[in-house]
FITOR-712726 format. One line per field, with one value per residue (C-alpha): residue number from 1; residue in one letter; x, z, y. Coordinates in steps of 0.05 Angstrom, whole numbers. Example, Ala and Ser with C-alpha at 12.3 -4.5 7.8 and 13.67 -1.06 7.14 Angstrom:
2
drenba	c(1 2)
fimi	c(A S)
x	c(246 273)
z	c(156 143)
y	c(-90 -21)
***
This chain:
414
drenba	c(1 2 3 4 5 6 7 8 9 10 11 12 13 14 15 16 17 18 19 20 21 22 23 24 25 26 27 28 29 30 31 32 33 34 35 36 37 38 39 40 41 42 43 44 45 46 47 48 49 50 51 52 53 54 55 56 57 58 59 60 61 62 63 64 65 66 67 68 69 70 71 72 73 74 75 76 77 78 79 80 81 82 83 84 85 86 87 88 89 90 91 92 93 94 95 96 97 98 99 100 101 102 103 104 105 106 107 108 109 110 111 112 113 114 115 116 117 118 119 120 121 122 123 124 125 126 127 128 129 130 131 132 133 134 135 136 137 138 139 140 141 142 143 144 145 146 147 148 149 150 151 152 153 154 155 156 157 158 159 160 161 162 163 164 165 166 167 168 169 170 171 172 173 174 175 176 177 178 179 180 181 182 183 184 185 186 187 188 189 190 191 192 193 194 195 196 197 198 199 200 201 202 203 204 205 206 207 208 209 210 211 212 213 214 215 216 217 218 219 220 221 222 223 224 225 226 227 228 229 230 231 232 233 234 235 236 237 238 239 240 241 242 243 244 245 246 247 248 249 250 251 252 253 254 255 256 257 258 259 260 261 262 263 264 265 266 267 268 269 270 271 272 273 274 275 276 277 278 279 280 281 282 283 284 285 286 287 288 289 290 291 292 293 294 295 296 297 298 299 300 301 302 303 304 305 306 307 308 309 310 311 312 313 314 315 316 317 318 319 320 321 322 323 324 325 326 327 328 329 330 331 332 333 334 335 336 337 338 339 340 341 342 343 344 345 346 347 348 349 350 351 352 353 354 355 356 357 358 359 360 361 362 363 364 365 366 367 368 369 370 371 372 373 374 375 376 377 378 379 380 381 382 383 384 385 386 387 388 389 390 391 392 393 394 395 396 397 398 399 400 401 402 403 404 405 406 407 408 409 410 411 412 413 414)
fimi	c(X X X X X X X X X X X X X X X X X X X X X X X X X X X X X X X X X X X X X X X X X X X X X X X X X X X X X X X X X X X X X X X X X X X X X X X X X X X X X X X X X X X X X X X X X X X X X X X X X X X X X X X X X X X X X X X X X X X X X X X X X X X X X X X X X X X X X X X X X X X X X X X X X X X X X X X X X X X X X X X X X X X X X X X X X X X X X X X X X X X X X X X X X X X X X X X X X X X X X X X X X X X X X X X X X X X X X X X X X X X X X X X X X X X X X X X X X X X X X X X X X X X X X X X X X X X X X X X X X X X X X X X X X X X X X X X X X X X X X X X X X X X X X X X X X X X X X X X X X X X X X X X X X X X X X X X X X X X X X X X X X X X X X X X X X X X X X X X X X X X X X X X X X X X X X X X X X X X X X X X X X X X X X X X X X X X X X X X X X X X X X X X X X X X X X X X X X X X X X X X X X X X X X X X X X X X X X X)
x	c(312 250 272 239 245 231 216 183 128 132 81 121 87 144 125 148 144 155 155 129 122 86 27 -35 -56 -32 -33 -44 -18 -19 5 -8 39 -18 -48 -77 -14 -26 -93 -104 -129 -202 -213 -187 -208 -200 -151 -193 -252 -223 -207 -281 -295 -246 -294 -358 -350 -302 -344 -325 -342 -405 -389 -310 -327 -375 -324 -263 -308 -335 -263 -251 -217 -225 -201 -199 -160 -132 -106 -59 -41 27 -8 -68 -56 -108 -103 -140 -120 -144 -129 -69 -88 -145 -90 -116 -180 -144 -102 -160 -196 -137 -115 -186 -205 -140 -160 -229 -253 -334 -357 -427 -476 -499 -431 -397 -466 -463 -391 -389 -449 -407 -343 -393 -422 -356 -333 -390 -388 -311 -283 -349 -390 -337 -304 -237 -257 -226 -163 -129 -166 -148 -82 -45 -62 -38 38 37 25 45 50 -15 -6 -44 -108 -128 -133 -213 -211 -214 -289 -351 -369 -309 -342 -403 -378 -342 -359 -363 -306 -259 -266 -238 -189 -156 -168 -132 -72 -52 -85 -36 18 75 47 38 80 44 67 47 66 54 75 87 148 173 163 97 81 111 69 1 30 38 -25 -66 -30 18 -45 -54 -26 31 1 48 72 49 103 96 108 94 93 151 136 171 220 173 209 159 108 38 -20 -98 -142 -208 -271 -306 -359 -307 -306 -233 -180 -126 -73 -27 45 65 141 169 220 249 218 219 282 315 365 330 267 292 310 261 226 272 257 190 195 226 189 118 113 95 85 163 173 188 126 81 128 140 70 20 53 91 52 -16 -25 -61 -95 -58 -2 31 83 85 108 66 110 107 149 154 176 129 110 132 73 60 -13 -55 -111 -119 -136 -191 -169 -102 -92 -61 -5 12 19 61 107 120 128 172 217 219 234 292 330 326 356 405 419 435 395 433 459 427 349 373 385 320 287 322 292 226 229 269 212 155 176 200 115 101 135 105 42 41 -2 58 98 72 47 119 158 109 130 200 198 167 222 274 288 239 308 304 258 319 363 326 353 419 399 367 424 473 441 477 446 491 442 378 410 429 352 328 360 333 268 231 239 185 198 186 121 47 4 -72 -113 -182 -212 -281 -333 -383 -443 -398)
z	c(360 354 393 369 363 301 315 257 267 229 184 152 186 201 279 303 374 390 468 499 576 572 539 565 498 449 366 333 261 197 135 72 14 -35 -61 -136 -172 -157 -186 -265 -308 -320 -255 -214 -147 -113 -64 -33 -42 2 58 68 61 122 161 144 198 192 198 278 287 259 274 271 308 367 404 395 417 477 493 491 422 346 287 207 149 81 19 -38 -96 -55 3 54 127 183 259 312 381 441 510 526 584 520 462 454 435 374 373 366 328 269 271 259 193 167 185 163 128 115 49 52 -11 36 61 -20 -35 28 22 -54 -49 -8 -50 -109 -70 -56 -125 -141 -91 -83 -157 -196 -167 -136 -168 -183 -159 -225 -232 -216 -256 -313 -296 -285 -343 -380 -333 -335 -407 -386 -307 -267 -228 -289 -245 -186 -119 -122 -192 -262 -273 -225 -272 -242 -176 -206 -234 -179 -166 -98 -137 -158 -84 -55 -102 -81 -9 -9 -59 -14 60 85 138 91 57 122 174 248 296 367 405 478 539 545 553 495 517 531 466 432 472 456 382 379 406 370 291 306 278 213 147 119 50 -4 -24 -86 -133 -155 -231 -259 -330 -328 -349 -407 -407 -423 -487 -498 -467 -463 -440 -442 -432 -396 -378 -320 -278 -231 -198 -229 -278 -248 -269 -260 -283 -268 -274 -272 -213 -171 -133 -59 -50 -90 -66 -120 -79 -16 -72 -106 -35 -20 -96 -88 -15 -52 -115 -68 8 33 28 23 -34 -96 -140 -76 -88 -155 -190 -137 -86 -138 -204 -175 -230 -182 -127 -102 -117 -83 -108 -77 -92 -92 -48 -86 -91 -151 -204 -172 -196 -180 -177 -190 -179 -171 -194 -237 -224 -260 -330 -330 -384 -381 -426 -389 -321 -371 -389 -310 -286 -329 -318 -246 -259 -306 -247 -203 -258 -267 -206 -156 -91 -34 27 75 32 37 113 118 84 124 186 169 137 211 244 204 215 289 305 262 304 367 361 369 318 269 300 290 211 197 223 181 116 129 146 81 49 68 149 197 216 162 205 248 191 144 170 144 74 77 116 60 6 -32 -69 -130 -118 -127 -181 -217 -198 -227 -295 -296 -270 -277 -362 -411 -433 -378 -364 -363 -362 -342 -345 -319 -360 -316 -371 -383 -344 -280)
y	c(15 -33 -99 -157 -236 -291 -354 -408 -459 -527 -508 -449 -392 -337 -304 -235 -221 -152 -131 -66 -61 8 -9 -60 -72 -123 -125 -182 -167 -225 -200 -249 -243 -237 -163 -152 -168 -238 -238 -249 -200 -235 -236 -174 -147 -219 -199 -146 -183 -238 -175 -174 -254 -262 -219 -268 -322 -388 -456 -462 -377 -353 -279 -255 -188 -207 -249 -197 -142 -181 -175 -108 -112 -82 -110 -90 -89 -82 -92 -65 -89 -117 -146 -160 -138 -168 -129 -136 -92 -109 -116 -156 -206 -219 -244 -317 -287 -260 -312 -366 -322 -308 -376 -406 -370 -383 -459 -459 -401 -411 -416 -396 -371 -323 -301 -287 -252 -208 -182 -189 -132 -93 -88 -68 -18 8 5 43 105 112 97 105 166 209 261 234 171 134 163 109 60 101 124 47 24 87 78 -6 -46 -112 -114 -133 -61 -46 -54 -15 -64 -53 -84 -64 -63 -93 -143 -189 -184 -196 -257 -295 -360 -400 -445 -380 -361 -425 -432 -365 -379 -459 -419 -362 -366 -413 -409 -407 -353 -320 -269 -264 -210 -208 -138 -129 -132 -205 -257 -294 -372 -343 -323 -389 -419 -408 -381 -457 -479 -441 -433 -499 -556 -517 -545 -512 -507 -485 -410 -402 -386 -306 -310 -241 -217 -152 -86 -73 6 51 94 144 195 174 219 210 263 249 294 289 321 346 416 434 412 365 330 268 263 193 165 97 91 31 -18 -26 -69 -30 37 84 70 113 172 171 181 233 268 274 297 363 368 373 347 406 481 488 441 467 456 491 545 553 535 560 607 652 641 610 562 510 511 451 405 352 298 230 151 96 47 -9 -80 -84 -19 32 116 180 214 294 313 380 424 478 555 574 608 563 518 453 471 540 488 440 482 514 443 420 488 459 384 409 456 391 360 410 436 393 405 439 401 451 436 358 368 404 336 291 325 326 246 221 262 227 157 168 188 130 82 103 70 1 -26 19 -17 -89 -75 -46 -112 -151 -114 -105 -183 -196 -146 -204 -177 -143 -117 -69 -25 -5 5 32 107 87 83 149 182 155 202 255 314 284 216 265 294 227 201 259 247 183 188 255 259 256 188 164 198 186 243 233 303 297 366 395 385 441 414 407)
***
């Protein structure tokens, strides 16, 4: 059981305090409700640009990192195309450094020339080594559009292509900042060993003279059913074949989301899922498989992924995988091999949750779900399952119309 308390500013920003005697460090955690799906499609990779703008100095602080790590402390970040997550740890009797530190670029981020050059050659530089020049590296940019038509998951969080990194303007940048860096659009957790007047307190004094700003209405454009199997072929200088079946399934608030977790937990967590054993331990058709979901808010994908022996075709590993998607289908999965899941999904969160930053992030998100209290009754859900729900997810989930297939074929010069 996670204890925590919620207490609201006038301003709108939503404050988590979560206490831990046993630790002398403190999180400072600040989720914004803003990822890539709240970008528009001429001008992607905003979101994440803005993780690295934060970094650049407010008008009052020059350099975020020098006074954090003067006190002991670290700090980073990310984002997906859900959310942006800012942490800094540090030690505890140090939290107003944070504190001051958080509160001021969410005041009075600095719009310099110099600082939107800097970190906008950065995120190009990223684009460019991890999706551009690394094998596999744009699988996902080809992959979501292929699953999503109409729904801005269509785009990978780094952006569709450079050139709308290349093109943001000072005024495009402070527009995004004034319509979703705001307290109301904010969640704040504060973890440590402290008491909670204390942490009203100088919450208070330090986020309390901020403008509340307004949450900006989340209007998105819905994904339509998907009614038919798509699949794009693409060649690459990669060392091996691999492929991608993506499948529609629920989104986050939704109960198909924890079994569709559970499904893919069986199909390929580990080397005793079925795929492992089925495709490469007893007819070595891959040299590695996996299956996975993406955890997203809105619908998200099933995701069945692996590589190719050498001499194995795509359509001989087709037709195996399928063989194993319909027994799931067909054949419920036993309660003993559901047990066996169950164990190893209680075990995974449980060493989550130990560490406190965990700790902090997951109250945030679980907050921004609709209760941080979900985090301690989350279990329930999953303990609620049936092998007759896997089955019936199963049916509706893992069938070719609902499929996306990306294959990423080793060209010759590899």
């Amino acid at each position: 059981m996670i204890k925590f308390e919620r207490f609201k500013l006038d301003n709108g920003l939503t404050v988590l305090f979560h206490k831990d005697p046993t630790t002398p460090l403190a999180v400072v955690n600040t989720l914004y409700d803003v990822g890539a799906r709240d970008e528009v499609e001429e001008k992607t990779g905003f979101a994440h640009l803005f993780e690295h703008l934060m970094f650049g100095g407010s008008v009052n602080i020059p350099d975020f990192d020098a006074p954090l790590q003067m006190a002991g402390g670290e700090s980073n970040a990310f984002t997906s195309n859900d959310i942006t997550n800012y942490y800094d740890v540090l030690p505890a009797n140090n939290l107003e450094t944070a504190l001051w530190l958080e509160s001021d670029r969410m005041l009075s981020l600095a719009f310099t020339p110099k600082s939107l050059e800097v970190q906008r050659n950065v995120v190009i530089e990223e684009f460019k080594q991890r999706y551009l020049n690394q094998p596999y590296g744009d699988v996902w940019l080809e992959l979501r559009p292929l699953a999503y038509e109409k729904h801005p998951y269509k785009w990978a969080t780094i952006g569709k292509e450079i050139k709308h990194i290349e093109d943001a303007t000072m005024e495009d940048v402070k527009d995004f900042f004034h319509k979703h860096y705001n307290p109301s659009n904010a969640i704040l957790c504060v973890a440590g060993n402290f008491e909670l007047d204390y942490v009203k307190e100088v919450v208070e004094k330090w986020y309390g003279p901020i403008p509340a700003g307004i949450k900006p209405a989340r209007i998105l454009e819905s994904e339509p059913e998907q009614n038919e199997f798509r699949e794009k072929t693409i060649e690459r200088p990669v060392p091996t074949d691999a492929f991608y079946y993506a499948f529609k399934m629920p989104e986050r608030r939704n109960e198909g989301f924890y079994m569709a977790d559970v499904l893919s937990d069986a199909l390929g967590r580990d080397k005793s899922s079925r795929l492992y054993i089925s495709l490469k331990k007893e007819q070595k058709l891959v040299s590695e498989i996996g299956a996975y979901i993406t955890g997203s808010m809105d619908q998200g994908l099933l995701v069945v992924s692996g590589k190719l022996n050498d001499g194995v075709s795509f359509e001989d590993l087709d037709k195996a995988l399928w063989k194993v998607l319909d027994k799931i289908q067909t054949h419920p999965i036993s309660q003993e091999e559901l047990d066996r899941l169950m164990i190893k999904i209680r075990t995974s969160k449980e060493f989550q949750e130990q560490g406190l930053l965990n700790r902090a992030m997951n109250l945030c998100v679980f907050e921004l779900l609709g209760d941080a209290e979900g985090i301690n009754t989350e279990h329930e859900i999953y303990h609620a399952i049936q092998p007759s729900h896997l089955q019936e997810t199963a049916l509706h989930i893992l069938k070719p119309t609902n499929c996306s297939l990306l294959k990423v074929k080793a060209s010759t010069n590899a």
